[in-house]
N, C-alpha and C positions, 0 to 999 in steps of 0.2 A: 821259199822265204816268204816269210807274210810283212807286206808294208801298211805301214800305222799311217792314220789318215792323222792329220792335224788341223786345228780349226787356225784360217787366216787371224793373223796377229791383233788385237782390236786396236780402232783407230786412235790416235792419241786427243787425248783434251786439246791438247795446244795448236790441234792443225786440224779448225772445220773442214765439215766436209764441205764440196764447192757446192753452189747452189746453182742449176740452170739461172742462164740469165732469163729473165722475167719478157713478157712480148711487149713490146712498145703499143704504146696506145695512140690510136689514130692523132692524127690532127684535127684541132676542133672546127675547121673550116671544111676539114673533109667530112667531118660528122655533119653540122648543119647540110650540105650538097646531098649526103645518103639521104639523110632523112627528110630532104625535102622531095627526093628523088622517087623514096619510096613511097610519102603518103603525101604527094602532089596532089590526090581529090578534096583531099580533107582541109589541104591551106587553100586550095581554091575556093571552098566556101568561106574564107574572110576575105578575098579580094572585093565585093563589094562594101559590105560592112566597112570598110578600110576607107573604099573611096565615097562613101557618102559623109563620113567622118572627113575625112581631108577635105573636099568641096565644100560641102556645107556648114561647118565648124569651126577648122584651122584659117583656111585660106580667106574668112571673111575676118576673123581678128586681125587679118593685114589693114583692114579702115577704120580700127580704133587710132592709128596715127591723126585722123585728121580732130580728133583730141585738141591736140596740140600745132593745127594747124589751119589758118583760114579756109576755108572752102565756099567755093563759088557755083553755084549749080551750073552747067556746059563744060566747067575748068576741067582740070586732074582729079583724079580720082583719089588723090592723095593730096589734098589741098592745094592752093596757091603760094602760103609763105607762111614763115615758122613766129606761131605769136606765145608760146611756151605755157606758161599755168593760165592762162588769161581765163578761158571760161571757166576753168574748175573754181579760179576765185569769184565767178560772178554767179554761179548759185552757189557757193557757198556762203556769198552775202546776200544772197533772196531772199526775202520772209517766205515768199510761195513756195519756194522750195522745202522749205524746212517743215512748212503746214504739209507739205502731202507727202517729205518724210516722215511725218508723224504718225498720216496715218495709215504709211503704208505697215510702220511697225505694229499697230492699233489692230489691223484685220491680219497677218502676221502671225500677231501672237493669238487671237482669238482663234483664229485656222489652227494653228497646232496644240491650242489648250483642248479643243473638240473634236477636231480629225485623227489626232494620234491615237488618246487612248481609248474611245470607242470601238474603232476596229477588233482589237486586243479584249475589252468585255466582249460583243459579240462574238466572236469565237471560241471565246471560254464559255459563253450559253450555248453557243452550236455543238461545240466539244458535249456535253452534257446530257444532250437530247439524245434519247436510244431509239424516237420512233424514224425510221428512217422519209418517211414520206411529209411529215411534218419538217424534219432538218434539210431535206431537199428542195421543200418547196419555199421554206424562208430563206435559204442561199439563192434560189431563182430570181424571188422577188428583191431582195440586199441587190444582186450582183447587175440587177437588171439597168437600173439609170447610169451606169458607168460606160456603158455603151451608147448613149442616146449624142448626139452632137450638142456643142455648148449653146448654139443658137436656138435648139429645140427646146433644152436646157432655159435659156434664160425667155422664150417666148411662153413658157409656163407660169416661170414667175412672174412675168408679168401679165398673166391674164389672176391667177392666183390673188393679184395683189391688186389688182385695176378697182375704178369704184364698184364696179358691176359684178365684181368676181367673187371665191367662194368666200375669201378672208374675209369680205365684208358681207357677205351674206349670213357670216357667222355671228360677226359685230350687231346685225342688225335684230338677228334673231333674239339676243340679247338685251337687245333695246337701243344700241348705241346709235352712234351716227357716222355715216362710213367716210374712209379716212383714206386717201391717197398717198400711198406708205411708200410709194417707190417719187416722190416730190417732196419728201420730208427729212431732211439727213440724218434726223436719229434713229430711224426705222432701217436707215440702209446696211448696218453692221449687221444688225438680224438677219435680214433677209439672206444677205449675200453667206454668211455662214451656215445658216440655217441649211441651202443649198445647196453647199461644198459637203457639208454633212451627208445630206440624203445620197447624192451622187458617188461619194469615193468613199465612204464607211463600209458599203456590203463588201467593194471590190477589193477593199484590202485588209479582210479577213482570209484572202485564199494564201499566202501567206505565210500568216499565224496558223493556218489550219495545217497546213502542212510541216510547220515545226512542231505541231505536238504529236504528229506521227510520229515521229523521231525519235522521242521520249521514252523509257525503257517502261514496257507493264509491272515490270516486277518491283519499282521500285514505287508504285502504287499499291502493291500486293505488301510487300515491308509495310510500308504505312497504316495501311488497313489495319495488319500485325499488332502494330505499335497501342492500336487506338486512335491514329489520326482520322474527325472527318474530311469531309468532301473541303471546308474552306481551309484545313491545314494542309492537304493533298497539294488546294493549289497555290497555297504562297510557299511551300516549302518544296515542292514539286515541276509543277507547273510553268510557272513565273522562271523559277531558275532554267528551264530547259529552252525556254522560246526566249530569253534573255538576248541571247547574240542576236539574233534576228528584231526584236526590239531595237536596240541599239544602233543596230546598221539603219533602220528606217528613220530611225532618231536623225543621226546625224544625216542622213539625205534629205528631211525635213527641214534641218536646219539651214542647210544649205541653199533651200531653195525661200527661205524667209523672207527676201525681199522680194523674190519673183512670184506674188500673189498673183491671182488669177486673171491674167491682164483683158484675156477675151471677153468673160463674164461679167469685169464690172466694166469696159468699154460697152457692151450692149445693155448691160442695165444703167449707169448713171446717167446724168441727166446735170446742166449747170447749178439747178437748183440743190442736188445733193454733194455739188466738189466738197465745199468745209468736209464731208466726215466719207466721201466716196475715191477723191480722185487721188492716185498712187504715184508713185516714180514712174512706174510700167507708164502709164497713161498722159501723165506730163510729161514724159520723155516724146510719146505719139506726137501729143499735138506741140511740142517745141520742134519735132523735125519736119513731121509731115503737112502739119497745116501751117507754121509759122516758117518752114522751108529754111529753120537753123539747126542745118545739119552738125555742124560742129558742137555747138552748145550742146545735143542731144547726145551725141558723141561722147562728151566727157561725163556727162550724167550715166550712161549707160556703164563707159569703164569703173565708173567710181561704184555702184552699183555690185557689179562682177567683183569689183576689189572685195568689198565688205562681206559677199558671199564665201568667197575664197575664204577668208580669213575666220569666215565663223565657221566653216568646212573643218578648217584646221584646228581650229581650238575645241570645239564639239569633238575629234577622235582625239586629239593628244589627252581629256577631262575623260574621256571614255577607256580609255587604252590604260590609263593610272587610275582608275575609281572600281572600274566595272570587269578592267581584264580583255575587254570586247575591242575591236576598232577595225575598222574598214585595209587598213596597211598599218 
């Protein structure tokens, strides 16, 4: 007898087949403990990072309280008693305060009309240069003053600018008559930007220099294609590719708008230049430390932070709708 194989019956539409049940997925608390378990070297190097941040950053914003509270030098360290807006309304009604908010906005905006976009041309001249020894040696000499200390820094400018020094050695050559520029307040925006320039212009091309490595060659090579030269390369090129990283320095610029260079114009001004020299930074110094009104200085300084914040904020959300770019 010969038996016939038969193929099993096929399964019907109406009854899937079962599916293994699927593996459960860890718990996310177990996952954090794996994974901190396994790459424990690697979070250990942010446990300082962490706590220089905490110590030195978080933990002292605990004595913007005394803001909004008397303080006594020997008392608490968190004031004596609660006297609520009092001193924000008392420079807020100061004329002096409002003169050296003026011109903290004054050298401000002059710093980021000069310090921003320089950077950004040199680089694009550095980009450019194919002699490697000549591009070498002008990133050495750019990059060089941005390591010098601020006091070395400002003991320059002031030999520089002294009567006896090269500024007026130039004046004189000229024929003029030398002129003590760091005594004179209208001389003092010059100087002090002039400075900011030299100093942090080389250094913050490295950068930009490294976003144009980024930049794809081929799409240099299309262009060439096209008929694009070198200045349509880089506004249609160029510019677009280092863009985010503009942006991002943009608004970290902005941010820091009110916190001009407090070190450099404390060792360079002088009473004779406050009208067009002395900042919040600096009236904030000597309302705490030499007038020993810690609170008043206190709220100045929150008030300060606040409008940093805020122009923080408004710079990425103008960025984040205009340009596409933003920091978060």
């Amino acid at each position: 007898m010969t038996s016939t194989l038969r193929p099993p019956p096929p399964a019907s539409p109406r009854s899937p087949a079962v599916a293994s049940p699927a593996p459960r997925s860890p718990r996310r608390g177990r996952t954090w403990r794996q994974a901190l378990r396994r790459d424990w070297q690697l979070y250990s190097l942010a446990v300082l990072p962490l706590l220089f941040f905490l110590i030195f950053r978080y933990l002292p914003m605990l004595g913007n309280i005394i803001a909004f509270r008397r303080f006594k030098p020997g008392g608490s360290i968190f004031g004596e008693y609660w006297v609520g807006l009092r001193y924000f309304r008392m420079f807020l009604s100061d004329p002096t305060f409002w003169e050296v908010f003026t011109n903290t906005l004054a050298l401000g905006a002059l710093t980021l009309l000069f310090c921003f976009p320089l950077p950004i041309v040199l680089a694009l001249l550095l980009n450019e240069v194919r002699a490697r020894r000549f591009k070498r040696f002008v990133q050495s000499v750019s990059y060089l003053p941005h390591f010098l200390s601020i006091v070395i820094v400002a003991a320059m400018v002031m030999q520089l600018t002294s009567i006896e020094g090269t500024a007026n050695q130039l004046v004189s050559l000229f024929g003029g008559d030398p002129v003590a520029f760091l005594q004179q307040p209208e001389w003092f925006r010059s100087i002090y930007v002039s400075s900011e320039v030299w100093q942090t212009v080389g250094w913050g091309t490295i950068l930009y220099l490294a976003a144009l490595t980024t930049i794809d060659e081929d799409l240099y090579e299309a262009a060439r294609i096209d008929g694009a030269g070198r200045l349509r390369q880089t506004w249609h090129i160029t510019l677009p590719g280092i863009r985010p990283t503009m942006m991002t320095l943009l608004i970290l610029n902005i941010g820091s708008f009110l916190a001009v260079g407090f070190e450099k114009i404390l060792l360079l001004y002088n009473p004779l230049t406050y009208p067009t020299a002395d900042v919040v930074s600096t009236y904030l110094f000597r309302m705490g430390f030499q007038s020993s009104n810690f609170s008043y200085a206190a709220a100045i300084g929150l008030f300060e932070a606040v409008i940093g914040l805020i122009l923080v904020l408004s710079a990425n959300v103008i960025s984040r709708r205009t340009v596409g770019t933003s920091l978060w």
